[in-house]
N, C-alpha and C positions, 0 to 999 in steps of 0.2 A: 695790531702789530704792524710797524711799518716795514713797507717792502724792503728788501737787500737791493742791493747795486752790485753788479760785479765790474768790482773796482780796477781787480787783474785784466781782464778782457778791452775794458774802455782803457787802461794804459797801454796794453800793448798796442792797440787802435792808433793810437795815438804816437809813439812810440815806432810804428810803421811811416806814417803819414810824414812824422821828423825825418827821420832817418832819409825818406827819398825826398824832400825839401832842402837836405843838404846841398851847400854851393847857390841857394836860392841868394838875390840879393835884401839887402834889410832888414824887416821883421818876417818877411817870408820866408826865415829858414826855422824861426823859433818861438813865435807865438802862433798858439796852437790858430785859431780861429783864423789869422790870417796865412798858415801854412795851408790850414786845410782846402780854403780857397783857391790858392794857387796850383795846389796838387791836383784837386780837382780840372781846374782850367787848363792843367799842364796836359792832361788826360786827352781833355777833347781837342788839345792841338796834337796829341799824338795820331789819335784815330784822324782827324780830316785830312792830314799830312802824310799819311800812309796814302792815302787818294791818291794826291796830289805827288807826290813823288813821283808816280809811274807817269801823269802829266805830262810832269817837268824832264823827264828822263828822256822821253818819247821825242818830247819838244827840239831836246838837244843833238839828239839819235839824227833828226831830220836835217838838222840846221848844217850836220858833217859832214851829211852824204848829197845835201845840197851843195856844199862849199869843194867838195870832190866830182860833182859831176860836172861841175860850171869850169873846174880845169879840164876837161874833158870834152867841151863844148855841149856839153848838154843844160838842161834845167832839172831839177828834182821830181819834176813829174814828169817829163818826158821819160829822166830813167827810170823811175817806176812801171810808167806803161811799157815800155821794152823788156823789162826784167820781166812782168808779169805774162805780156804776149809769146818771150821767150822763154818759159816754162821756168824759171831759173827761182826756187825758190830758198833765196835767203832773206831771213827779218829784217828789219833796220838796226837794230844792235849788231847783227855782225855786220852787214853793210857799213853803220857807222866805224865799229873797228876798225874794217880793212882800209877806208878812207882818209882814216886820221893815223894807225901804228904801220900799214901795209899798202904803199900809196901804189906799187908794182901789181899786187894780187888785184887791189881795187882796177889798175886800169886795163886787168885779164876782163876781169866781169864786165866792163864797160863794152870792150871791143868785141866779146863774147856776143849782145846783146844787141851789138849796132846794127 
């Protein structure tokens, strides 16, 4: 007797794999074999980009509160060594905010630290 397939289960499989393929360009939204590929791939740029995000996040965090201390006559690491010498512990996310939405509060922290 030949085995069964469960034909319900490998559709909906399938059926899933479409559905998030949606808005794919070309045959990546509707042939199965090349959706599945893409969704797959889609995958592993989710996971390595979750990384990479905080990265890039970090990178920009830096790049604000550099561009706010150099109005201030400092460099980015001198006010880091100052903030940290002067106990003053805020992250570079709020540093970055106060530098780029609160240029006033930023040049409290500055003179704070001098």
């Amino acid at each position: 007797m030949p085995r069964s397939v469960n034909a319900v289960a490998s559709r909906a499989r399938r059926k899933k794999v479409l559905k998030a393929t949606k808005g794919y360009f070309g045959r990546g939204k509707n042939v199965w074999t090349v959706a599945k590929n893409k969704y797959e791939k889609g995958l592993q740029y989710a996971y390595r980009d979750r990384k990479a995000k905080k990265r890039e996040f970090r990178a920009l965090w830096i790049q604000r509160i550099n561009a706010g201390a150099r109005l201030h006559g400092l460099s980015y690491s001198q006010l880091m060594g100052l903030l940290k010498k002067g106990e003053v512990d805020l992250n570079r996310k709020v540093l970055a905010d106060l530098a780029m939405n609160h240029p006033e509060a930023f040049k409290a922290v500055v003179e704070k630290v001098k």
